[in-house]
Predicted model as a PDB file, atoms N, CA, C, CB and O in Angstrom, pLDDT in the B-factor column:
MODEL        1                                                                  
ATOM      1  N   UNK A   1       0.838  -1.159   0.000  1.00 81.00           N  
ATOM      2  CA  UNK A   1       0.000   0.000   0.000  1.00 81.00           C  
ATOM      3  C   UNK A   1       0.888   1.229   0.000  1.00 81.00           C  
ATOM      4  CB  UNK A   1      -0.956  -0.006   1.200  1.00 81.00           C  
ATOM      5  O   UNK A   1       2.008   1.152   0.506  1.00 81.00           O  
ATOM      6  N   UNK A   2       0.479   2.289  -0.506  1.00 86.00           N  
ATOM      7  CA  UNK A   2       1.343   3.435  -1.188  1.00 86.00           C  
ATOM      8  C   UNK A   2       1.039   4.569  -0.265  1.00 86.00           C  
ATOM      9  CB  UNK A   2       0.929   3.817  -2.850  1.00 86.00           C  
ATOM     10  O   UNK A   2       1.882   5.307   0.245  1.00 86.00           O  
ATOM     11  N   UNK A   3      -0.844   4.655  -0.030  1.00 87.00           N  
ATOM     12  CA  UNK A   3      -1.181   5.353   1.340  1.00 87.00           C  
ATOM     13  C   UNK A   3      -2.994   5.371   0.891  1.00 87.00           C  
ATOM     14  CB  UNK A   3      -0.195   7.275   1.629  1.00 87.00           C  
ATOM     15  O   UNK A   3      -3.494   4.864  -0.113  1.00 87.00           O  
ATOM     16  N   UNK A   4      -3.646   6.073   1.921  1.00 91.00           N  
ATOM     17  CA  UNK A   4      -4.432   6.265   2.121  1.00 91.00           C  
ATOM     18  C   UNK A   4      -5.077   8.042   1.777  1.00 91.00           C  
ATOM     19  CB  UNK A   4      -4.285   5.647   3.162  1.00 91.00           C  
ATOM     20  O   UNK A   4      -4.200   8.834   2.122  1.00 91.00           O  
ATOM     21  N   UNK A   5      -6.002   8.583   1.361  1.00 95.00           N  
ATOM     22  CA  UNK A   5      -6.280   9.850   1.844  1.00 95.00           C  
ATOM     23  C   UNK A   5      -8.268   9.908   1.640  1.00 95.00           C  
ATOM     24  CB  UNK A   5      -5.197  11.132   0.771  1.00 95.00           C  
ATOM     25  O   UNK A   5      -9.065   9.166   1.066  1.00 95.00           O  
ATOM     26  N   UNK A   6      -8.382  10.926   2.281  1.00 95.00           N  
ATOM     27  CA  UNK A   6     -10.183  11.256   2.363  1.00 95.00           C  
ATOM     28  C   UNK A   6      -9.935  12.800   1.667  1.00 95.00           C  
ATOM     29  CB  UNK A   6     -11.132  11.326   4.455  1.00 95.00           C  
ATOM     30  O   UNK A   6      -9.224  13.654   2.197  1.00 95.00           O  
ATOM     31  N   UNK A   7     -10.585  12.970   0.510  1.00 96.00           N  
ATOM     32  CA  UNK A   7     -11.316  13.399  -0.040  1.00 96.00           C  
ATOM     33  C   UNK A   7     -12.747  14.251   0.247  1.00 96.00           C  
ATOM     34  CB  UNK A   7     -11.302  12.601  -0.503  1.00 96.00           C  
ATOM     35  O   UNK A   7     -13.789  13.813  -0.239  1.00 96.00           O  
ATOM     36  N   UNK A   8     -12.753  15.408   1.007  1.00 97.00           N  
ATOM     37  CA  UNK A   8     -13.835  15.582   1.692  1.00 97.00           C  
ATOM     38  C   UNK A   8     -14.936  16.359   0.487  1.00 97.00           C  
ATOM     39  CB  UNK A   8     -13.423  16.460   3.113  1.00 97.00           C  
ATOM     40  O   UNK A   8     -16.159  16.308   0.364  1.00 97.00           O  
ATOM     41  N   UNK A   9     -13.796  17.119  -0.346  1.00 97.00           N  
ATOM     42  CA  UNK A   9     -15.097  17.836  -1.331  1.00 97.00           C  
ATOM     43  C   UNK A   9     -15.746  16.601  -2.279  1.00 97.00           C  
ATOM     44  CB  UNK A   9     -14.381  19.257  -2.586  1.00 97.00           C  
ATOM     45  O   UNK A   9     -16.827  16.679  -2.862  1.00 97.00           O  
ATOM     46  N   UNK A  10     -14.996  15.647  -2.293  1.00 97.00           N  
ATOM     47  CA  UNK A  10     -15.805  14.360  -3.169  1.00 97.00           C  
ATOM     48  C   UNK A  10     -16.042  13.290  -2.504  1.00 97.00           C  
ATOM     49  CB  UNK A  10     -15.092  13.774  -4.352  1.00 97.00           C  
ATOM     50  O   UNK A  10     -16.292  12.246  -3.106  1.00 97.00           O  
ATOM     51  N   UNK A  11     -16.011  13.344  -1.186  1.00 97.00           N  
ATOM     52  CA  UNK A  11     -16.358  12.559  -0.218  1.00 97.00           C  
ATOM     53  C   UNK A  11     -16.023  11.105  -0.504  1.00 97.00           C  
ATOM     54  CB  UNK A  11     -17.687  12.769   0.039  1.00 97.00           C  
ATOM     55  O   UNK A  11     -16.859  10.205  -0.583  1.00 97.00           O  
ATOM     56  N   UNK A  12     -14.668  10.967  -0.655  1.00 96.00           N  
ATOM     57  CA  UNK A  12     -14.336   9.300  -0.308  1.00 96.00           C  
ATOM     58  C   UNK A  12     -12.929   9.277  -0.405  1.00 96.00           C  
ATOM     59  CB  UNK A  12     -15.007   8.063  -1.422  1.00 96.00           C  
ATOM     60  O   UNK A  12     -12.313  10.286  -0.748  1.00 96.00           O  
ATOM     61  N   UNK A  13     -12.300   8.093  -0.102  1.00 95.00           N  
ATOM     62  CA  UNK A  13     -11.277   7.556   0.861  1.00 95.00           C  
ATOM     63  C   UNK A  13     -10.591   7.219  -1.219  1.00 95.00           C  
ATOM     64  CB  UNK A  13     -11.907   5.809   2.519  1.00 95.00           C  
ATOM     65  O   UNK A  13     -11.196   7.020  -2.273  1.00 95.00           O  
ATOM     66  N   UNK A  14      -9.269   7.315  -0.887  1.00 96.00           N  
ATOM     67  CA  UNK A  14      -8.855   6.704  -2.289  1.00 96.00           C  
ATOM     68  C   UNK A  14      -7.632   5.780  -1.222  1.00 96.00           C  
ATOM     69  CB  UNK A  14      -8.147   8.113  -3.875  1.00 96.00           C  
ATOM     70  O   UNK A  14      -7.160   6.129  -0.140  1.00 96.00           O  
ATOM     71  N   UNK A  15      -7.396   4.591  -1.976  1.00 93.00           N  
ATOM     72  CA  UNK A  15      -6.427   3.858  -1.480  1.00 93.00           C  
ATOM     73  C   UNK A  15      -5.629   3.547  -2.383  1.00 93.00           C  
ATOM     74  CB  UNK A  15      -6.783   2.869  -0.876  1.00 93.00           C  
ATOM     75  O   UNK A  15      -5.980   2.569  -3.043  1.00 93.00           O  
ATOM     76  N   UNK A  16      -4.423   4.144  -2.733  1.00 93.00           N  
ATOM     77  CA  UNK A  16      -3.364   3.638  -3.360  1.00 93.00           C  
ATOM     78  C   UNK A  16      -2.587   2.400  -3.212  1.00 93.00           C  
ATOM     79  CB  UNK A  16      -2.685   4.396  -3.261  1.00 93.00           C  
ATOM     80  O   UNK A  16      -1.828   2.282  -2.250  1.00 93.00           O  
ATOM     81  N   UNK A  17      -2.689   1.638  -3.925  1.00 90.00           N  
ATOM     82  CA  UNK A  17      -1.809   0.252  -4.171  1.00 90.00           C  
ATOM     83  C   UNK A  17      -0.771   0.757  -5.495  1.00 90.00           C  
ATOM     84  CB  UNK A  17      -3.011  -1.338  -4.692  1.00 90.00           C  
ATOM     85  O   UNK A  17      -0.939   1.553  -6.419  1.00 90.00           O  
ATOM     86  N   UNK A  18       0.564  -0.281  -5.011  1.00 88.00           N  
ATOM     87  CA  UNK A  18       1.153  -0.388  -6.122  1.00 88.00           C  
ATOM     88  C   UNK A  18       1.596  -2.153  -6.144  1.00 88.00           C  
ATOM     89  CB  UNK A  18       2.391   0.785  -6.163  1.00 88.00           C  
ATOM     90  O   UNK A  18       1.801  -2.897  -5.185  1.00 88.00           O  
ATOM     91  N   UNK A  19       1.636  -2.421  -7.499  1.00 87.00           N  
ATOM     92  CA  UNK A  19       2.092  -3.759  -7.446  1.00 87.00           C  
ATOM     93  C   UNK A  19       2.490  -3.906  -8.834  1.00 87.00           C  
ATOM     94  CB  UNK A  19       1.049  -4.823  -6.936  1.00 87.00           C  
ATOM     95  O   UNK A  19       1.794  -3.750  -9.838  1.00 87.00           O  
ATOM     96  N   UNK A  20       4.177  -4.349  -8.707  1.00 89.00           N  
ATOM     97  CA  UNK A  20       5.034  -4.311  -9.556  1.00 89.00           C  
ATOM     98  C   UNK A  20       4.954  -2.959  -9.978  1.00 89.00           C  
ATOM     99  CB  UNK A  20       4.904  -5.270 -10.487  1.00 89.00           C  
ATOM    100  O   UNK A  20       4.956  -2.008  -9.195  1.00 89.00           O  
ATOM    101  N   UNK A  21       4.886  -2.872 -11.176  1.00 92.00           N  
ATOM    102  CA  UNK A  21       5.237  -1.394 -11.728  1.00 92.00           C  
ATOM    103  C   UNK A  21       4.025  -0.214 -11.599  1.00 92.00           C  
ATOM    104  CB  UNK A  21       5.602  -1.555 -13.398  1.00 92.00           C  
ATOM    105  O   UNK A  21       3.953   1.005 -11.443  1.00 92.00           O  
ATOM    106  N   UNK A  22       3.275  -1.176 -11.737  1.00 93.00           N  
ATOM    107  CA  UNK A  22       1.925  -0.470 -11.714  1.00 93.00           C  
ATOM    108  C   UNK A  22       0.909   0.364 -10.355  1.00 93.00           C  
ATOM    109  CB  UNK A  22       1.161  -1.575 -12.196  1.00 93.00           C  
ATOM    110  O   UNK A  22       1.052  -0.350  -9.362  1.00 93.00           O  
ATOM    111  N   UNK A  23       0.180   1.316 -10.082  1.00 93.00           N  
ATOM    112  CA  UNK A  23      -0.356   1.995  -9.389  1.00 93.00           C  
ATOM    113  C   UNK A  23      -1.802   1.709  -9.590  1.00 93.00           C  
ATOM    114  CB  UNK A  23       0.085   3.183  -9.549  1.00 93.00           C  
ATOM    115  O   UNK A  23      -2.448   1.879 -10.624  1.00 93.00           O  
ATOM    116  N   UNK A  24      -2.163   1.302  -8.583  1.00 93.00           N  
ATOM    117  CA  UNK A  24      -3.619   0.780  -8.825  1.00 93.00           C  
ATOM    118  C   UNK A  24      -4.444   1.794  -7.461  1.00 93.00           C  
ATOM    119  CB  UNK A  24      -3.727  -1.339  -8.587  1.00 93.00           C  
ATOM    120  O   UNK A  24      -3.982   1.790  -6.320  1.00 93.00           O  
ATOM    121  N   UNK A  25      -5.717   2.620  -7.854  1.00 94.00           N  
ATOM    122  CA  UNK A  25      -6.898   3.190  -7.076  1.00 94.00           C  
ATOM    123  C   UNK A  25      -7.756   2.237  -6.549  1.00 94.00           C  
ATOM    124  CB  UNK A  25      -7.712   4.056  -7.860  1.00 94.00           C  
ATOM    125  O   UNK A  25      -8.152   1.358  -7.313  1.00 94.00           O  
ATOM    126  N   UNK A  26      -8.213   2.238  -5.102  1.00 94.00           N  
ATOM    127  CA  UNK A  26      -9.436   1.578  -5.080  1.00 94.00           C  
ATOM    128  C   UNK A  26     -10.054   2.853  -4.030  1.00 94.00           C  
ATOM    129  CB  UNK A  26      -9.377  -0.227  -4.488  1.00 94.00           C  
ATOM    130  O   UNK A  26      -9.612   3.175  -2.927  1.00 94.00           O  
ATOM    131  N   UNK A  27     -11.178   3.421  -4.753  1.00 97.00           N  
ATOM    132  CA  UNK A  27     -11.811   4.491  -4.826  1.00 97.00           C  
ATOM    133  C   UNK A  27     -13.275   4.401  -3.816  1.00 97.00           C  
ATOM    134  CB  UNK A  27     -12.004   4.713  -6.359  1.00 97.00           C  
ATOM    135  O   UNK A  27     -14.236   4.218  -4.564  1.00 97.00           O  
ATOM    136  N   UNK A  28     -13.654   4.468  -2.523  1.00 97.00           N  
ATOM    137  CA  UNK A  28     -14.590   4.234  -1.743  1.00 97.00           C  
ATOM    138  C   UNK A  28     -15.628   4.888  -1.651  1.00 97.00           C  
ATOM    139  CB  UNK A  28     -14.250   4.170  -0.852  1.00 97.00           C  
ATOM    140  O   UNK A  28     -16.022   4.596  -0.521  1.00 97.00           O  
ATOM    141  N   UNK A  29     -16.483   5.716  -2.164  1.00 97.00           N  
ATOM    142  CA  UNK A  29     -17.503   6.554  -2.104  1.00 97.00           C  
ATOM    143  C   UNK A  29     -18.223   7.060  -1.289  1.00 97.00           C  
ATOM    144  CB  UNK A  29     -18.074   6.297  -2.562  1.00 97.00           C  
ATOM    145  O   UNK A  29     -18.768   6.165  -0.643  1.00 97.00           O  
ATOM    146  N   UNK A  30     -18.546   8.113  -0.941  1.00 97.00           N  
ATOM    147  CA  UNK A  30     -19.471   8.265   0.238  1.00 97.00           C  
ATOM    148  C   UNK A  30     -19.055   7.372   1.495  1.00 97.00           C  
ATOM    149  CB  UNK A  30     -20.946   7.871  -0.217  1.00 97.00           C  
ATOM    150  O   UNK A  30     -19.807   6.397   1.502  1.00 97.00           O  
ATOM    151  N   UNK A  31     -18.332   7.327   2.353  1.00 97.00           N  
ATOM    152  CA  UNK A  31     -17.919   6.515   3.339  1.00 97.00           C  
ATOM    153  C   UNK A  31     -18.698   7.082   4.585  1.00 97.00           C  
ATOM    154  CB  UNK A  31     -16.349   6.496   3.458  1.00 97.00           C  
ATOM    155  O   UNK A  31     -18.641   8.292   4.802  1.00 97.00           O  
ATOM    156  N   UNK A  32     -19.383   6.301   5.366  1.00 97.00           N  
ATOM    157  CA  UNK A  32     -20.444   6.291   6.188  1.00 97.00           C  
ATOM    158  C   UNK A  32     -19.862   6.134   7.632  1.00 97.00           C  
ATOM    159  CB  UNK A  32     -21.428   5.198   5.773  1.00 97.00           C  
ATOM    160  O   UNK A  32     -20.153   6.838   8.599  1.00 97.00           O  
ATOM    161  N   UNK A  33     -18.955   5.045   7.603  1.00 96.00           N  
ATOM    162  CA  UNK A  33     -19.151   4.426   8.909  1.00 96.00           C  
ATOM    163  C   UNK A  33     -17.330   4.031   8.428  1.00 96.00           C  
ATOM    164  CB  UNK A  33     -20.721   2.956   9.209  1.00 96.00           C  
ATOM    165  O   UNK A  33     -16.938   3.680   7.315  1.00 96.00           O  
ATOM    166  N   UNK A  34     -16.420   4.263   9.808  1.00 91.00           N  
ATOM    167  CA  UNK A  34     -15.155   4.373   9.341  1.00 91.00           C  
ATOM    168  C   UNK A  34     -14.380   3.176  10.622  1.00 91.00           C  
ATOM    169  CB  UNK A  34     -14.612   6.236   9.316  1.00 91.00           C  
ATOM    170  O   UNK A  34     -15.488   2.717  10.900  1.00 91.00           O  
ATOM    171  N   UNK A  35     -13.546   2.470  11.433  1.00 94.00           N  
ATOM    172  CA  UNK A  35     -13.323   1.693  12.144  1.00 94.00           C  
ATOM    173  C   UNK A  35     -12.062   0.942  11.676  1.00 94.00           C  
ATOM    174  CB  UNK A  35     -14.402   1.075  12.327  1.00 94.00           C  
ATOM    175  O   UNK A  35     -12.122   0.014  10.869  1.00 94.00           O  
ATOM    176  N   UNK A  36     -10.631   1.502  12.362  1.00 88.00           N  
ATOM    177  CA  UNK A  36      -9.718   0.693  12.810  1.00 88.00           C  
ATOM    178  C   UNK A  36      -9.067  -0.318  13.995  1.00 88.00           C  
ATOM    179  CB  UNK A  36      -9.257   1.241  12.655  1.00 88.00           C  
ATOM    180  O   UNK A  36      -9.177  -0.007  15.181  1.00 88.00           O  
ATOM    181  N   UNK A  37      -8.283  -1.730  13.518  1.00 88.00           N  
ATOM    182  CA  UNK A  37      -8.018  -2.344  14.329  1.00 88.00           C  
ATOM    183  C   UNK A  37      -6.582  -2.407  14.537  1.00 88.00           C  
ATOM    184  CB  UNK A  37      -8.600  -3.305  14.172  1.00 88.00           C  
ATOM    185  O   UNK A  37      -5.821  -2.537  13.578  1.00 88.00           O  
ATOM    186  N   UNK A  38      -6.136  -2.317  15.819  1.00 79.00           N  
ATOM    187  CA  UNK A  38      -4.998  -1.988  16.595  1.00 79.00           C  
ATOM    188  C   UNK A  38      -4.550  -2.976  17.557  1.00 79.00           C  
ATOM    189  CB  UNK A  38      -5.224  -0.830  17.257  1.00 79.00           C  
ATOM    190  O   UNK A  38      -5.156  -3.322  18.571  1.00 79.00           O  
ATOM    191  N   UNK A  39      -3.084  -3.526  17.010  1.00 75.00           N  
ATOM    192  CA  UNK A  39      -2.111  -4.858  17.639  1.00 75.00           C  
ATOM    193  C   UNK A  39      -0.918  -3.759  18.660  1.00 75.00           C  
ATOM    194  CB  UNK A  39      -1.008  -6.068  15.895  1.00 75.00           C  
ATOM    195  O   UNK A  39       0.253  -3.552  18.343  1.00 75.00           O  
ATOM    196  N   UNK A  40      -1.428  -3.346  19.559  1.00 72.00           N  
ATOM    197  CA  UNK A  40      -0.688  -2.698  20.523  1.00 72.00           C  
ATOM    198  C   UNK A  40      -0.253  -1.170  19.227  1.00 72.00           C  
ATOM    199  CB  UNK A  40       0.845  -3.960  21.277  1.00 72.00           C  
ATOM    200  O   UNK A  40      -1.184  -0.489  18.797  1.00 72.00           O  
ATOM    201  N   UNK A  41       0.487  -1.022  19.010  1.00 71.00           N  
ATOM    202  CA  UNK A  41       0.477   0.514  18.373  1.00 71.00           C  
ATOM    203  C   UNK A  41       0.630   0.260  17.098  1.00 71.00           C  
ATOM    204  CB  UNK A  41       1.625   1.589  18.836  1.00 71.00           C  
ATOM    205  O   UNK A  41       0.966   1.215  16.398  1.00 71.00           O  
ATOM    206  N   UNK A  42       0.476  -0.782  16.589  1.00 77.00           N  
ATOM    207  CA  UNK A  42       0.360  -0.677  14.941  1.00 77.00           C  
ATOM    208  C   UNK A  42      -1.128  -1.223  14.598  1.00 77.00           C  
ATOM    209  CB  UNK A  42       1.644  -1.728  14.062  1.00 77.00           C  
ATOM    210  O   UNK A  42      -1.790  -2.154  15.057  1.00 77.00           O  
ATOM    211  N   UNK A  43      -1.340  -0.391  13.742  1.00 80.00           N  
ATOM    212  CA  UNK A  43      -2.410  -0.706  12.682  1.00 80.00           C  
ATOM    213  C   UNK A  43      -2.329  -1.611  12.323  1.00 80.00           C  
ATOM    214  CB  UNK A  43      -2.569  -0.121  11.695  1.00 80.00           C  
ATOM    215  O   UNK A  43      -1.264  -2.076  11.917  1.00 80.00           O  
ATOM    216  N   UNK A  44      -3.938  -2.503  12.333  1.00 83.00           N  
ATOM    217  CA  UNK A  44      -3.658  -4.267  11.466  1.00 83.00           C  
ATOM    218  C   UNK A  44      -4.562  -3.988  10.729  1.00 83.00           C  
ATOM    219  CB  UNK A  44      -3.909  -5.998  12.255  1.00 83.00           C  
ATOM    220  O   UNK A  44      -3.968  -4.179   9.668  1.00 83.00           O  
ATOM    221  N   UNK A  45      -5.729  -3.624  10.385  1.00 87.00           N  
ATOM    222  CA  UNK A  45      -6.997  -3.347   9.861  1.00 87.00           C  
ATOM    223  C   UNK A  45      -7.460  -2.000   9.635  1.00 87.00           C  
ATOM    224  CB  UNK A  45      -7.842  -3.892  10.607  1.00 87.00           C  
ATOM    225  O   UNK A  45      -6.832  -1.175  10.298  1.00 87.00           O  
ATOM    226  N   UNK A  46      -8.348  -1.536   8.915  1.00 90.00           N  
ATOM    227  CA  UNK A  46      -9.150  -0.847   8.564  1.00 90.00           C  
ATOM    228  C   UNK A  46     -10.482  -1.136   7.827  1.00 90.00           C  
ATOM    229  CB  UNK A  46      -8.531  -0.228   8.094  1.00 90.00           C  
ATOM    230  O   UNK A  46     -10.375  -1.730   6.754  1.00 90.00           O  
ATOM    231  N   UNK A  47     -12.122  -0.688   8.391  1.00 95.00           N  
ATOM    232  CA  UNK A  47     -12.747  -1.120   7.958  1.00 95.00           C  
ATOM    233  C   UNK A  47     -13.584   0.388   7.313  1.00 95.00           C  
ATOM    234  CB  UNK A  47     -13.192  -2.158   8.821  1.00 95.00           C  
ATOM    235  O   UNK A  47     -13.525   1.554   7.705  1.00 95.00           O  
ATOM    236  N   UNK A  48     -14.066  -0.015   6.597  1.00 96.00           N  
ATOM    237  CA  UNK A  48     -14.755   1.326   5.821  1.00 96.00           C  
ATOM    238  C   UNK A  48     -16.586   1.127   5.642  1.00 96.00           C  
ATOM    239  CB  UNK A  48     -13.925   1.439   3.966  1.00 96.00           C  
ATOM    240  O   UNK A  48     -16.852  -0.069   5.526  1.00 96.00           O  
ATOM    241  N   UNK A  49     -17.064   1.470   5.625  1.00 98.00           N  
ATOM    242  CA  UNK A  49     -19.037   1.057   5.010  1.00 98.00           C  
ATOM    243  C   UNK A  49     -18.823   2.609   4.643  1.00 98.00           C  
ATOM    244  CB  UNK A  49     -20.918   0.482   6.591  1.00 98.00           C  
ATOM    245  O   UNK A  49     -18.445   3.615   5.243  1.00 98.00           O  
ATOM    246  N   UNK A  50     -19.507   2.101   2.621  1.00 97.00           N  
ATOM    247  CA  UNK A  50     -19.964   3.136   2.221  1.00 97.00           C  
ATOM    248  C   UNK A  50     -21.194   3.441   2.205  1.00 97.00           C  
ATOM    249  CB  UNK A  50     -19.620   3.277   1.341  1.00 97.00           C  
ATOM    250  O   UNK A  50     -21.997   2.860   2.935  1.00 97.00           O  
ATOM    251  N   UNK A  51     -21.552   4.438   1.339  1.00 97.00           N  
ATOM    252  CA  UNK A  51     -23.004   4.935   1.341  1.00 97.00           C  
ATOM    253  C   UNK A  51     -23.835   3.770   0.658  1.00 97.00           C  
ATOM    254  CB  UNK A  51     -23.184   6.426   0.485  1.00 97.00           C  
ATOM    255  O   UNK A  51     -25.057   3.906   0.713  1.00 97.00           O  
ATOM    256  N   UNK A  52     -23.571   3.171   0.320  1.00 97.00           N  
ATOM    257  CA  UNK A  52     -24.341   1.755  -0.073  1.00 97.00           C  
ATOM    258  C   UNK A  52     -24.696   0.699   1.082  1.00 97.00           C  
ATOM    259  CB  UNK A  52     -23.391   0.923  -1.102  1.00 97.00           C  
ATOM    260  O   UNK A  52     -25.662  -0.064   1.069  1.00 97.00           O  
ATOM    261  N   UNK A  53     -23.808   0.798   1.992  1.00 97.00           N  
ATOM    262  CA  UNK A  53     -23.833  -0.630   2.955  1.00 97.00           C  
ATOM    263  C   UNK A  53     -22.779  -1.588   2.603  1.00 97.00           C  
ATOM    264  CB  UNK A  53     -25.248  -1.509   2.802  1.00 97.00           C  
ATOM    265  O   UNK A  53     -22.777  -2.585   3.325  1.00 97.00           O  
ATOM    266  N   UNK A  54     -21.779  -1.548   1.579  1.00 97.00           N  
ATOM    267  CA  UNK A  54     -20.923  -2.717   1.268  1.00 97.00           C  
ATOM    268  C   UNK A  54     -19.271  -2.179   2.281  1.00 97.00           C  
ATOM    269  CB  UNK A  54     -20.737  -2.867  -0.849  1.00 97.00           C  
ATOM    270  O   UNK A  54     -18.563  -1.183   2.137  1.00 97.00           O  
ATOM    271  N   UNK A  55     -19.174  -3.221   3.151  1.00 97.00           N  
ATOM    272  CA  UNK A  55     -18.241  -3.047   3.801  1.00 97.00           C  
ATOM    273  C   UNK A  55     -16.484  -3.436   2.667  1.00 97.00           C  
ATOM    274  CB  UNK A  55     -18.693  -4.020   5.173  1.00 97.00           C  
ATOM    275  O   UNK A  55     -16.295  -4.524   2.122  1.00 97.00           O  
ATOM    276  N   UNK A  56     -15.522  -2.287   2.596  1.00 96.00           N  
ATOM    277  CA  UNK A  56     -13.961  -2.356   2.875  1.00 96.00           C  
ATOM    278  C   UNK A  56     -13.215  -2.310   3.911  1.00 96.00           C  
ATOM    279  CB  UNK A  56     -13.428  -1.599   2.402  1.00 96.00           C  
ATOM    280  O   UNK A  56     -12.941  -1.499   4.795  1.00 96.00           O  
ATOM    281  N   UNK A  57     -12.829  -3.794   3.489  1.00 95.00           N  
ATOM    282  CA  UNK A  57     -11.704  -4.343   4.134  1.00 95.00           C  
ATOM    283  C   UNK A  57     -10.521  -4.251   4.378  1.00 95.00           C  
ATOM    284  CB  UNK A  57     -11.592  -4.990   3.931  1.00 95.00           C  
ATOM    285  O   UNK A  57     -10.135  -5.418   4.309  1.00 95.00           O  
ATOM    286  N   UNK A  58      -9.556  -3.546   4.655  1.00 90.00           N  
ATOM    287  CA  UNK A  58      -8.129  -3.412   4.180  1.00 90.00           C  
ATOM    288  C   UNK A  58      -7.330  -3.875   5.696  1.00 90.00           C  
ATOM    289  CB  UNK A  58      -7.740  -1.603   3.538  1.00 90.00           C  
ATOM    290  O   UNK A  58      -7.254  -3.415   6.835  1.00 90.00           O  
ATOM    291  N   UNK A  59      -6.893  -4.864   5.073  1.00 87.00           N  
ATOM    292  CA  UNK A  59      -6.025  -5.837   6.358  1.00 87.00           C  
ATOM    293  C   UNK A  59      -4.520  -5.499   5.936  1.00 87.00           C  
ATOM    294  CB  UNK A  59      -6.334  -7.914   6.292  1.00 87.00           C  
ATOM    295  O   UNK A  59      -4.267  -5.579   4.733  1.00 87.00           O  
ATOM    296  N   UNK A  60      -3.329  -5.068   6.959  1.00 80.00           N  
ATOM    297  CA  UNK A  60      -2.307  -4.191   6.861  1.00 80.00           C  
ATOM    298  C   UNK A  60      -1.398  -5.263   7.372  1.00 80.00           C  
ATOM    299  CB  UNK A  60      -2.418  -2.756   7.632  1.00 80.00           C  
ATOM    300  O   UNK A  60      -1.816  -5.745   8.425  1.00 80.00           O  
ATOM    301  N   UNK A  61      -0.209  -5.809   6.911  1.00 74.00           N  
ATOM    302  CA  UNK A  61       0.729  -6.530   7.113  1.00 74.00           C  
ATOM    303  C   UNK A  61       2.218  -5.953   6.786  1.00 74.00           C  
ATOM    304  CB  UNK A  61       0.387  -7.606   6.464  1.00 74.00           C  
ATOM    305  O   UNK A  61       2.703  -5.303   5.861  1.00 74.00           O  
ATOM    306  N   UNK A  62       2.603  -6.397   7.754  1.00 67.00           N  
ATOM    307  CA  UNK A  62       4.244  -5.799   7.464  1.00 67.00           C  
ATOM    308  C   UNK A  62       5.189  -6.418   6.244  1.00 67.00           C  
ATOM    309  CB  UNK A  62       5.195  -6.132   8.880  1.00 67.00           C  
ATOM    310  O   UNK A  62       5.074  -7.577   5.846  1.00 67.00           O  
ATOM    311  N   UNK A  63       6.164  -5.435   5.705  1.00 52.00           N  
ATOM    312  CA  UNK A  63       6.583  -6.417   4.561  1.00 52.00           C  
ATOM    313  C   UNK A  63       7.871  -7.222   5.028  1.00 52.00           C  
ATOM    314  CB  UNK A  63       6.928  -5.566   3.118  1.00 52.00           C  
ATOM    315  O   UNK A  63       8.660  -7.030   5.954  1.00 52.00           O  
ATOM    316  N   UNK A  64       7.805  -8.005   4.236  1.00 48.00           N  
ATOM    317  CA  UNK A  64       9.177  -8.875   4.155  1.00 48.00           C  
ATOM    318  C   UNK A  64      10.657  -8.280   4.441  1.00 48.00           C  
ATOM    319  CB  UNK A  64       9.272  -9.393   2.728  1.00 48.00           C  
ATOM    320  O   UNK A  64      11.498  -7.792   3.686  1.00 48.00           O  
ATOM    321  N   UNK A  65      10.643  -8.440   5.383  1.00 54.00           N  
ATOM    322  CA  UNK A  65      12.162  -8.002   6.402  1.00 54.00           C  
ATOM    323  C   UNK A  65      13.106  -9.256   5.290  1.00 54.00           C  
ATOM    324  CB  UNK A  65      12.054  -8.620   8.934  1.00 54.00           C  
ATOM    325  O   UNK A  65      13.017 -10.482   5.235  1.00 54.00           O  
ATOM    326  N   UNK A  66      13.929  -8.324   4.562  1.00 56.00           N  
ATOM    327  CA  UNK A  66      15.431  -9.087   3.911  1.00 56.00           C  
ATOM    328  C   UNK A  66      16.697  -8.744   4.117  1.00 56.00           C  
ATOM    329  CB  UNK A  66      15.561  -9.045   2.567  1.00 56.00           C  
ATOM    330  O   UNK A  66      17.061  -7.568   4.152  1.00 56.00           O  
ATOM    331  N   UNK A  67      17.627  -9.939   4.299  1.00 70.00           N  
ATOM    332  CA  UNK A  67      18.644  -9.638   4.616  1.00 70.00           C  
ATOM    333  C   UNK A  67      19.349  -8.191   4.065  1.00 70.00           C  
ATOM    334  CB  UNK A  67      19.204 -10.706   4.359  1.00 70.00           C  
ATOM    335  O   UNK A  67      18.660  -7.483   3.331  1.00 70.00           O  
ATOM    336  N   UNK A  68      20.042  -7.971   4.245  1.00 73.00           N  
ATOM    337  CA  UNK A  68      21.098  -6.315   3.434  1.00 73.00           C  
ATOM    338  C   UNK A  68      21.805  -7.502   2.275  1.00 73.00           C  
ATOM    339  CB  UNK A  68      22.993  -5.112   5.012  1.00 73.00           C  
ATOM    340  O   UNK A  68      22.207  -8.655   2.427  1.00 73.00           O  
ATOM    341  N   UNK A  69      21.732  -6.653   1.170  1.00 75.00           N  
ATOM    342  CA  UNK A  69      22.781  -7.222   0.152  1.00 75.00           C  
ATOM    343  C   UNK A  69      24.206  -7.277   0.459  1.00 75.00           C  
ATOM    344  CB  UNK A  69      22.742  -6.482  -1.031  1.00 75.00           C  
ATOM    345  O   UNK A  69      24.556  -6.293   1.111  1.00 75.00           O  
ATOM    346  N   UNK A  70      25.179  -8.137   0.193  1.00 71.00           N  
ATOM    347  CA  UNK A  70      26.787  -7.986   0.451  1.00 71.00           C  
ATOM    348  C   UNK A  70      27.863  -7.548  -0.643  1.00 71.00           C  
ATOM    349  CB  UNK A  70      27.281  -9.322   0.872  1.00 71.00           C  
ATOM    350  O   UNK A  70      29.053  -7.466  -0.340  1.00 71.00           O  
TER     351      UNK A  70                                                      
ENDMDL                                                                          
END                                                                             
């Protein structure tokens, strides 16, 4: 995930993904009802309900810790 932002004059949440080269939107509309979940001080979850009733999901995982190159 690239980040998050709210949109208040168009009222919704845009969520930036990138994967591989590419930049992908997933665009939430009218967001109603907003609710994060918290593993001692990091963020694991985020839940979203838009103006429809269809709940987003966005479950937050840490990335792949790799060795340093030599």
């Amino acid at each position: 995930m690239i980040g998050i932002t709210y949109d208040p004059n168009d009222d919704l949440f845009d969520v930036a993904l990138q994967r591989g080269d590419d930049i992908l939107d997933h665009l939430i509309y009218g967001p109603r009802k907003f609710a994060a979940d918290r593993e001692f001080a990091e963020l694991s979850a985020l839940e979203i309900i838009d103006k429809d009733g269809r709940q987003h999901l966005l479950r937050l995982r840490d990335t792949l810790a790799l060795p340093a190159p030599h």
